[in-house]
Phi, psi and omega in degrees: 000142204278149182305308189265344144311305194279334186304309205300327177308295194305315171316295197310305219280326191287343181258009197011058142279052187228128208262161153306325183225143169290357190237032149327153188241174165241023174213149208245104178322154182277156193295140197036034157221146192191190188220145169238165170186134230205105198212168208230115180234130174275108171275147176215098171316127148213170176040071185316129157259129186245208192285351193250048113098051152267174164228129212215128174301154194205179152273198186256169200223144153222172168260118145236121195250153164210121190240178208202139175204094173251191147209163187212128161266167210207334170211143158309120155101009222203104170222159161287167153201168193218144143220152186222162163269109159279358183203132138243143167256162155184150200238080182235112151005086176289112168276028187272307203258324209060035139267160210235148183252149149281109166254129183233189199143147187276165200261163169301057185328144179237113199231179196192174175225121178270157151220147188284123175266342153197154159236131200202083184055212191312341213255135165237198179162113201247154142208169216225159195200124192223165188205145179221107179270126176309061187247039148266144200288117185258016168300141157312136182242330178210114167330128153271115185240152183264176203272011169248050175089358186245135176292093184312296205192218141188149214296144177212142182262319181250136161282340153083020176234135133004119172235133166223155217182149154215149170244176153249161175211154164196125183231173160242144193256162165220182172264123186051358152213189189201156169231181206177122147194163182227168194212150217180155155249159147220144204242110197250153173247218174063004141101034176296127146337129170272192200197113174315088166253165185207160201222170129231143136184186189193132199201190169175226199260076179332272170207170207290140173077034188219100125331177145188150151218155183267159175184114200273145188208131167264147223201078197233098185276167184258140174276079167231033191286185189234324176316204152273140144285144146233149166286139182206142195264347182299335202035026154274134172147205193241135161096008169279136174231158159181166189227098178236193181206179174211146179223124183230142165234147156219196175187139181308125173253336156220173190299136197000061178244152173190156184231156175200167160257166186202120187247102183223169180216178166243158185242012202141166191069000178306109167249144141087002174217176191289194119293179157115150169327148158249116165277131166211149149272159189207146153237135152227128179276142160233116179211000000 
């Protein structure tokens, strides 16, 4: 194990930074209160970036994920959480032929624990523990090809490893907005690179019954592997990097109820995945 492998393992685990999300929170629901949430996101793949910072033309690709995200408190200062895909599709493009394939599969379950280590007037600060099971199909599913004919790699919906992790998180509350970030390890097996996440963000109250927030994220693995890189355009798999952000609006439809949007990208550091916008819709409960 690599000198800068074992500092970060020693760092993380003593601060129990290794997030669940890259968006760990810092505040924990009061005992029989939580957020559910349910959303549909659309990818529209172009331009693979691979492991050596190239951007390389393919055919063409997409995502369609339908996903879940909750949390419940259970004690004080204690809350569960969950997150699953329940359906990833994909759609990708031989440009040997143009003809194009379909893939489905069910997402990875997460399942996790928050706990508040402190509250103190605006200021919180949670951390979190988490376990992630490979039950998604990690089969090679389709050959990858760039667009003059040469074979990359190939589509895979699952990776098909363990992931165990805890994050932190620490935000300030305001009157109508918040700020936040989180910072975090994940300890992947099977000799996959772990992987370094990081988070900012921050958002609060348009006008009444209208939210948005912004929110940046880091995706950093450490290259101590044992494992393989495959190009894969899903940018599920080892050795994947990327620096991206998301920007969301919803707006209240009833007393916690909310419908939203969600808009995301990269801003850099991209290995090992496609380019293109992610479109996601949403419904949430707050209760």
């Amino acid at each position: 194990m690599s000198i800068l492998r074992t500092t970060a393992l020693l760092l993380f685990a003593l601060f129990l930074l290794a997030p669940a999300r890259a968006h760990a929170g810092a505040w924990v629901p009061e005992p029989g209160s939580g957020y559910v949430k349910l959303w549909s996101k659309w990818l529209y793949g172009f331009g693979y970036h691979d492991g050596d910072d190239n951007t390389i033309d393919y055919g063409a690709y997409h995502e369609l994920f339908l996903a879940t995200y909750g949390e419940y408190g259970v004690l004080p200062g204690l809350a569960l959480t969950w997150q699953l895909d329940l359906a990833r599709a994909a759609w990708l493009e031989d440009p040997r032929d143009s003809e194009s394939e379909s893939h489905v599969t069910v997402g990875d379950p997460r399942l996790g624990a928050r706990v508040q280590l402190l509250s103190e007037g605006r200021f919180a600060l949670a951390g979190e523990l988490s376990a992630l099971a490979p039950l998604a199909n990690d089969d090679p599913l389709q050959e990858f090809v760039y667009a003059d004919g040469t074979v990359a790699g190939q589509l895979r919906l699952g990776a098909g490893v363990w992931e165990l992790g805890a994050g932190l998180g620490a935000g300030l509350g305001f009157d109508g907005w918040y700020t936040q970030a989180g910072a975090g390890y994940l300890l992947r097996t099977d000799g996959f690179d772990d992987v370094v996440q990081l988070s900012v963000e921050g958002g609060g109250d348009i006008v009444t019954d209208v939210g948005a927030r912004l929110r940046v994220v880091g995706h950093l693995p450490i290259e101590a592997s044992d494992a393989p890189y495959v190009d894969n355009p899903a940018g599920i798999g080892n050795g994947v990097s990327y620096l991206g952000f998301a920007l969301e609006a919803d707006y209240q439809l009833v007393d916690g109820f909310y419908l939203g949007l969600t808009l995301e990208g990269g801003l850099g550091l991209i290995r090992r995945q496609t380019g293109g916008p992610v479109f996601a819709l949403y419904g949430a409960h707050a209760f």
